[in-house]
N, CA and C atoms as an extended XYZ file, in Angstrom:
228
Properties=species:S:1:pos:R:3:atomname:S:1:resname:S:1:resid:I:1 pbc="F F F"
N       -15.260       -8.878        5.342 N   UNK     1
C       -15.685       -9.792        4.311 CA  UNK     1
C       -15.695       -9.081        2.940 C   UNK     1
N       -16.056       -7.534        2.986 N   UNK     2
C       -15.951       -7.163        1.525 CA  UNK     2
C       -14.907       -6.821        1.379 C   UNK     2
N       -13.956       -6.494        2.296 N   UNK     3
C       -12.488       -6.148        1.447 CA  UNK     3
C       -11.456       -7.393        0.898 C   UNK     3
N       -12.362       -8.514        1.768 N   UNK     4
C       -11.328       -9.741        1.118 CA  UNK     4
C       -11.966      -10.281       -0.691 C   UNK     4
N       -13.500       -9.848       -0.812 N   UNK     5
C       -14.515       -9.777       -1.901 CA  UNK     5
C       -13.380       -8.526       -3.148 C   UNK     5
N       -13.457       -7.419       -2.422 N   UNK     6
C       -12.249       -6.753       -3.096 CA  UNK     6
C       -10.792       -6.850       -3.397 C   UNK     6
N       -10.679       -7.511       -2.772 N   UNK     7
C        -9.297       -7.841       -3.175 CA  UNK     7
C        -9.033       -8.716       -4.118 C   UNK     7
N        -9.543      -10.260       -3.823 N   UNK     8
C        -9.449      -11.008       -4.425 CA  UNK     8
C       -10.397      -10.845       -6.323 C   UNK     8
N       -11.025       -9.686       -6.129 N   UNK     9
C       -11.658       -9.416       -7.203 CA  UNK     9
C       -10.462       -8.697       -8.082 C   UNK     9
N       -10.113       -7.907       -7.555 N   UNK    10
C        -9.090       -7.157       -7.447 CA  UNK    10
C        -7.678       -8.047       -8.296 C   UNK    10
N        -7.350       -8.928       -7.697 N   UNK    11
C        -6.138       -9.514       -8.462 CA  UNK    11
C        -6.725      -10.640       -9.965 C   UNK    11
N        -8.411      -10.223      -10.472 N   UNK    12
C        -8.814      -10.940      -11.927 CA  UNK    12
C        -8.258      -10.149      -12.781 C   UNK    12
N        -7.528       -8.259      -12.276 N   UNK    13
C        -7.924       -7.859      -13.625 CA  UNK    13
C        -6.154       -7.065      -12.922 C   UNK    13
N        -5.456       -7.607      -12.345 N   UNK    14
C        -4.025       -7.060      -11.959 CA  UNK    14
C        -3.242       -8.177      -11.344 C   UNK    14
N        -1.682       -7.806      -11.788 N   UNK    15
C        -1.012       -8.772      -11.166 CA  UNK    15
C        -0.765       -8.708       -9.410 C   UNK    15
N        -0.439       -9.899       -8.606 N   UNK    16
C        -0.496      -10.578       -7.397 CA  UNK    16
C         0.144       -9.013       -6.733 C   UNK    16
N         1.539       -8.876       -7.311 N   UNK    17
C         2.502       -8.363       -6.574 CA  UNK    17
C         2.006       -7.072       -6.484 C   UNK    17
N         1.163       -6.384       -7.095 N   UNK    18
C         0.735       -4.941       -7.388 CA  UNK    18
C        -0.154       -4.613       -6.726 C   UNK    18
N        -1.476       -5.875       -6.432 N   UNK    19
C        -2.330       -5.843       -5.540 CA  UNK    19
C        -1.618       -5.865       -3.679 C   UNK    19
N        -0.854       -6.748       -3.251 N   UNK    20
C        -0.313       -7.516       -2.448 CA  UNK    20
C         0.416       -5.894       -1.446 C   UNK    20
N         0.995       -4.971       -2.447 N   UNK    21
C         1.416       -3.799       -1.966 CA  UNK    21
C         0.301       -2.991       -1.853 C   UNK    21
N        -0.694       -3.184       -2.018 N   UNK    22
C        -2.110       -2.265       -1.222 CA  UNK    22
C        -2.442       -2.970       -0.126 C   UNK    22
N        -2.039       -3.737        0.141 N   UNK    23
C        -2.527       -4.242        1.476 CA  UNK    23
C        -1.371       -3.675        2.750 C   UNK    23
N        -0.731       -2.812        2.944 N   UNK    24
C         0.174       -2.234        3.505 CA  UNK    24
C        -0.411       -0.938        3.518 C   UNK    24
N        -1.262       -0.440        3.291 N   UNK    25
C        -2.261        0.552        3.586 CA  UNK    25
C        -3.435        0.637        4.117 C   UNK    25
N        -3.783       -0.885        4.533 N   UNK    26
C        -4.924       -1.498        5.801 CA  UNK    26
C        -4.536       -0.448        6.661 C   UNK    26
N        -2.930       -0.317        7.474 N   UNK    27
C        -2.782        0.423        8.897 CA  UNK    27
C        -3.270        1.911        8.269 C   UNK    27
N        -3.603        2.544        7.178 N   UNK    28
C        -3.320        3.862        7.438 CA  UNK    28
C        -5.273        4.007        7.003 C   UNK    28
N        -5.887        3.439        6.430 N   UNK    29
C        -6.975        3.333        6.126 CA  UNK    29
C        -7.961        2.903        7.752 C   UNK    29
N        -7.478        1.931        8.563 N   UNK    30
C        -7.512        1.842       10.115 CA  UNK    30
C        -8.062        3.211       10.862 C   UNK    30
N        -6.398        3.583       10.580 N   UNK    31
C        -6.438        4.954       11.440 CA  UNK    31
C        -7.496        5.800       11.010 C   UNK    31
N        -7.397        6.221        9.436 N   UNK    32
C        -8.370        6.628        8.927 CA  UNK    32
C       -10.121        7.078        9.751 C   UNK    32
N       -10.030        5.491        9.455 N   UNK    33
C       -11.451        5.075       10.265 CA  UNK    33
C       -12.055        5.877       11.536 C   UNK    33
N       -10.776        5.146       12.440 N   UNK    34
C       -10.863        5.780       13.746 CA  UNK    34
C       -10.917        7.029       13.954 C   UNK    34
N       -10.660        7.905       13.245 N   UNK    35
C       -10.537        9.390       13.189 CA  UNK    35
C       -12.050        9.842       13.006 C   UNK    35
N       -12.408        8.886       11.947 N   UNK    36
C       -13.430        9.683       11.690 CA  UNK    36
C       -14.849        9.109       12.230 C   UNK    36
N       -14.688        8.181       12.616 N   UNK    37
C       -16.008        7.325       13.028 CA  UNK    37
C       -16.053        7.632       14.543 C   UNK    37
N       -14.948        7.171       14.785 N   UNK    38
C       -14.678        7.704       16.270 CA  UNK    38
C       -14.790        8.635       17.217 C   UNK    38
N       -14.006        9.533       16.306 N   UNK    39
C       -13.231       10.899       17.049 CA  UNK    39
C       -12.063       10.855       17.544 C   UNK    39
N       -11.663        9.432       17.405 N   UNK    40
C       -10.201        9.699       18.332 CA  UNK    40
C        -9.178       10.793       17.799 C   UNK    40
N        -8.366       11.272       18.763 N   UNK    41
C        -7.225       12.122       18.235 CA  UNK    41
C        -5.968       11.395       18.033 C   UNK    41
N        -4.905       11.665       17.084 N   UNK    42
C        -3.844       10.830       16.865 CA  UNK    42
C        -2.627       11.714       17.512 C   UNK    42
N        -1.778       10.798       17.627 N   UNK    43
C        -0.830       11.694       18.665 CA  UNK    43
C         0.546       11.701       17.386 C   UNK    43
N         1.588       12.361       17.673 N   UNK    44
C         2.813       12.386       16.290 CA  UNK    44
C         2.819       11.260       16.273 C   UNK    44
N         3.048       10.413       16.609 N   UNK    45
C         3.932        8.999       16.330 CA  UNK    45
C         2.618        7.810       15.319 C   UNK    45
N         1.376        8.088       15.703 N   UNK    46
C         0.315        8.164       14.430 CA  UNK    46
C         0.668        8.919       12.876 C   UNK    46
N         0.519       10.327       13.441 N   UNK    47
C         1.194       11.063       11.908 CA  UNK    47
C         2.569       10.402       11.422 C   UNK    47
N         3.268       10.473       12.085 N   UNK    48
C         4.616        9.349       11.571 CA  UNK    48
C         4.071        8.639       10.763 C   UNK    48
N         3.914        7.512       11.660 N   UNK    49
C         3.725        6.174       10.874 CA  UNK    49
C         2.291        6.351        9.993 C   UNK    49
N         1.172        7.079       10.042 N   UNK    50
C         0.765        7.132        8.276 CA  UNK    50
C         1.592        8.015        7.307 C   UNK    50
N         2.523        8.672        7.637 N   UNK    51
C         3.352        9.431        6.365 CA  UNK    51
C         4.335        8.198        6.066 C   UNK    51
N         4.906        7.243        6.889 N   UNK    52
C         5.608        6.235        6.746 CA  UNK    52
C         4.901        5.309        5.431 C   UNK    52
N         3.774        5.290        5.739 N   UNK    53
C         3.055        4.201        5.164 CA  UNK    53
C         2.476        4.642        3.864 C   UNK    53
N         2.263        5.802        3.735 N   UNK    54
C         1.849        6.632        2.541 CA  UNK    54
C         2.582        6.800        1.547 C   UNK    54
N         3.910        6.755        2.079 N   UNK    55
C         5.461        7.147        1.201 CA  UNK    55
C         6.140        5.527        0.893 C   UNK    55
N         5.470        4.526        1.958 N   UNK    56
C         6.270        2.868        1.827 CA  UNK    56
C         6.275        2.461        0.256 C   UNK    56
N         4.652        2.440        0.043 N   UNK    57
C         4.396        2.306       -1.027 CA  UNK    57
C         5.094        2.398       -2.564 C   UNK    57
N         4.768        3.593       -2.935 N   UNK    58
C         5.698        4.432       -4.125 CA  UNK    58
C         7.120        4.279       -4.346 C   UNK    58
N         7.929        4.134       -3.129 N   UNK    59
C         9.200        3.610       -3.127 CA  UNK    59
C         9.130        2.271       -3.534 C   UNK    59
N         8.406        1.587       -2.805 N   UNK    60
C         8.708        0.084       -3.079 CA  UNK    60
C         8.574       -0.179       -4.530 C   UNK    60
N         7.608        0.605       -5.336 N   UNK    61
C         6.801        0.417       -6.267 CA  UNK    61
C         8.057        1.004       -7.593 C   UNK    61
N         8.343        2.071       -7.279 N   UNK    62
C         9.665        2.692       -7.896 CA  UNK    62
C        10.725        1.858       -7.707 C   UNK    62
N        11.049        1.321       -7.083 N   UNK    63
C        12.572        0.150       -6.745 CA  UNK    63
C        12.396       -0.525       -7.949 C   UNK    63
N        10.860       -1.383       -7.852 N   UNK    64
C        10.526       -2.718       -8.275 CA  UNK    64
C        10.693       -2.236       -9.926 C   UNK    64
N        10.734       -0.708      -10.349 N   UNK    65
C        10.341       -0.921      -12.291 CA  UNK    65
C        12.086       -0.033      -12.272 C   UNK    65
N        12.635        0.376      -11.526 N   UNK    66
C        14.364        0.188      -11.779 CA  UNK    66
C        14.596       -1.197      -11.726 C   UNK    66
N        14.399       -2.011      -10.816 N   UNK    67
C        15.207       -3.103      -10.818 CA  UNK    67
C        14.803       -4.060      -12.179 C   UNK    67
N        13.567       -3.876      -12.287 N   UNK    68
C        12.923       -4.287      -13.924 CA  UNK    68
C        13.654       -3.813      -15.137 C   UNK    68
N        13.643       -2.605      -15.135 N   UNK    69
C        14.602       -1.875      -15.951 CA  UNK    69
C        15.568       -2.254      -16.337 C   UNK    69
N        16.693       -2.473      -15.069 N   UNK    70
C        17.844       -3.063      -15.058 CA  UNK    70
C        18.132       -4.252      -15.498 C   UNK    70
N        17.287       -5.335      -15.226 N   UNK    71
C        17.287       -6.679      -15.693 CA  UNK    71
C        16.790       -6.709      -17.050 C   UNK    71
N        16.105       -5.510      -17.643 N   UNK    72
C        15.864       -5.744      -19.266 CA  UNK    72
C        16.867       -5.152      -19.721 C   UNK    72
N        18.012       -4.227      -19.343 N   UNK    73
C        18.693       -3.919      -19.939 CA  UNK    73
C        20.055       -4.844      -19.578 C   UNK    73
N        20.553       -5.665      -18.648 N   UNK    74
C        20.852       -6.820      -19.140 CA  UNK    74
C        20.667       -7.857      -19.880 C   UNK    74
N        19.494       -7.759      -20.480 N   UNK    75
C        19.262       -9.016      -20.832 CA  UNK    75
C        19.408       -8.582      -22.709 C   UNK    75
N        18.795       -7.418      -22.761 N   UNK    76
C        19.696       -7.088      -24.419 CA  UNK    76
C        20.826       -6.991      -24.559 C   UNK    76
């Protein structure tokens, strides 16, 4: 209930699409959890997929202000 309180608070003072790509870090914030509340141990294919998910981000985020780029420099 408070992360949907955060989020949606979250997109008064940022745009949709900027917020929308933090939510693809629920799985690694998860694991997170479990590690530490828990104790569980993570096996490689855990480490994988949070370095997957750590790195998804920044790429996507880097694509999105080339491809911005690109379309402003078509458009002059």
């Amino acid at each position: 209930m408070f992360g949907f309180f955060l989020y949606f608070r979250a997109l008064k003072y940022s745009s949709a699409s900027l917020i929308a790509s933090f939510t693809f870090f629920t799985p690694f914030v998860t694991l997170l959890f479990i590690v530490l509340l828990l104790g569980e141990i993570l096996t490689v294919t855990d480490y994988l997929a949070a370095v997957l998910i750590l790195f998804s981000v920044p790429v996507q985020k880097i694509r999105n202000v080339l491809n911005d780029r690109k379309k402003g420099h078509l458009l002059n």
